[in-house]
Phi, psi and omega in degrees: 000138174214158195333282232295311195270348165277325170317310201270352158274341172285341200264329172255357156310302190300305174317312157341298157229075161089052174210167186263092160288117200304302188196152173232173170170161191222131194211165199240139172234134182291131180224144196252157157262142183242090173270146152301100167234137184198167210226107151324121173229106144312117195226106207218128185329110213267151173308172190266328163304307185290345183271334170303297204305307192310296158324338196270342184292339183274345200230004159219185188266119176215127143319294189211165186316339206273261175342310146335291206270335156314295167312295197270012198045054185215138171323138167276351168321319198270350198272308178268012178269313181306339174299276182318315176271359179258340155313298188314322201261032204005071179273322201225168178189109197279119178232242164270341155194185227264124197243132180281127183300167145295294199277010162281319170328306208292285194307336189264304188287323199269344168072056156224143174276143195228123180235125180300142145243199182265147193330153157227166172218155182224197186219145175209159149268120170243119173250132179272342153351276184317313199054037149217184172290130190238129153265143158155160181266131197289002182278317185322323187299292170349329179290324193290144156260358179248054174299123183286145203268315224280160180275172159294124211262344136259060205264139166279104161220157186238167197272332159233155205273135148284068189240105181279171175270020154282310190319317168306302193301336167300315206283315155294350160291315200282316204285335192303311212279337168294302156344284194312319204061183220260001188230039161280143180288321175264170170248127170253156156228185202237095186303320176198185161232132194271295203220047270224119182235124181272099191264249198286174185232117159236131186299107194261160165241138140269151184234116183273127166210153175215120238223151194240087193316093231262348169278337233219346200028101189200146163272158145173166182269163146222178198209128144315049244236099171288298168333313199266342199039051183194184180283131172287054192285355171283304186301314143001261220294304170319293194306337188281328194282304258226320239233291175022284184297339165269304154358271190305330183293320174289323163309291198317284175319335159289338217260000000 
């Protein structure tokens, strides 16, 4: 695949409507890979057995499972492998007899179950550019065979990447909640982040044209983002804020 001919199909897209290219021109903007670990939370409507045990544990003294399972008629197998996970999930705590947690109290009023998982890790694209996560796959980029030398000229980099972690957690929260789709039954969330490690720096290229409207006579760009395989409007938005004014200048001096 190559750039010079994706250039000349967009180029007659554009023209198509009603509009003048001024200037065009192909460039690379740096997207980093990032892998992620972070600790995963479930979150799930509690059953009607655990909110008995938990109520019977809160409001008397119980030894053993044994007891339990007398009170509520329910097998004690089940009573006690549910004993053994809301301990595990310090819901409850076995002292001199079965004890309510702060945080089963909490998890008990709202009535949802919140269970940890085990560390994962992901990998995302981050441009600081953007100064956000770009979806799309970086193998797709990889394909072009005329990869352009020159950078983006107001492209951002710093020797270590800013990224907080609310900001990671939106983002792995938004690709979880696509995953689940919309009539999933549990909820993930996202508890913390362990770690954020900055690996390859990858060259995406793009294609800039600034374009003249020839109904509305308005200047303005639009820029190609192969990675997003779409219109860039962040990258937009930049070049009109920076440029605008040598634009209209230039216009002007041809006339």
């Amino acid at each position: 695949m190559e750039l010079q001919a994706l250039q000349s199909k967009l180029s007659d897209q554009l023209k198509r409507n009603n509009a003048t290219i001024l200037d065009t021109s192909i460039w690379c903007v740096p997207v980093h890979t990032v892998t992620i670990s972070y600790k995963p939370v479930v979150r799930t409507k509690m059953d009607i057995l655990m909110k008995m045990l938990l109520l019977s544990v809160q409001k008397s003294k119980f030894k053993k499972a044994e007891q339990l399972s007398e009170i509520l008629l329910v097998e004690e197998l089940f009573v006690q492998d549910l004993l053994s996970k809301m301990e595990r999930t310090e819901l409850i705590r076995k002292e001199e007899y079965y004890q309510l947690t702060e945080k089963g109290s909490s998890q008990l009023a709202s009535g949802i179950f919140e269970e940890n998982q085990d560390v994962k890790t992901m990998e995302l694209l981050y441009s600081p550019t953007h100064k956000s996560f770009l979806q799309g796959e970086i193998e797709s980029v990889l394909d072009y065979e005329d990869f352009p030398e020159d950078m983006y000229r107001h492209h951002s980099q710093t020797e270590e990447l800013q990224i907080s972690d609310q900001q990671i957690i939106e983002e792995l929260q938004a690709i979880g909640d696509e995953d689940e789709g919309d009539e999933q039954a549990n909820e993930l969330v996202i508890s913390s982040i362990d770690s954020i490690e900055d690996g390859q720096i990858n060259d995406v290229p793009c294609i800039e044209f600034v374009l003249f409207d020839d109904q509305n006579e308005k200047i303005f760009s639009k820029v190609w983002n192969t990675l997003l395989d779409n219109w860039d409007v962040t990258l937009q938005q930049q070049l009109e804020e920076k440029e605008m004014t040598k634009w209209k200048e230039q216009i002007n001096t041809k006339k």
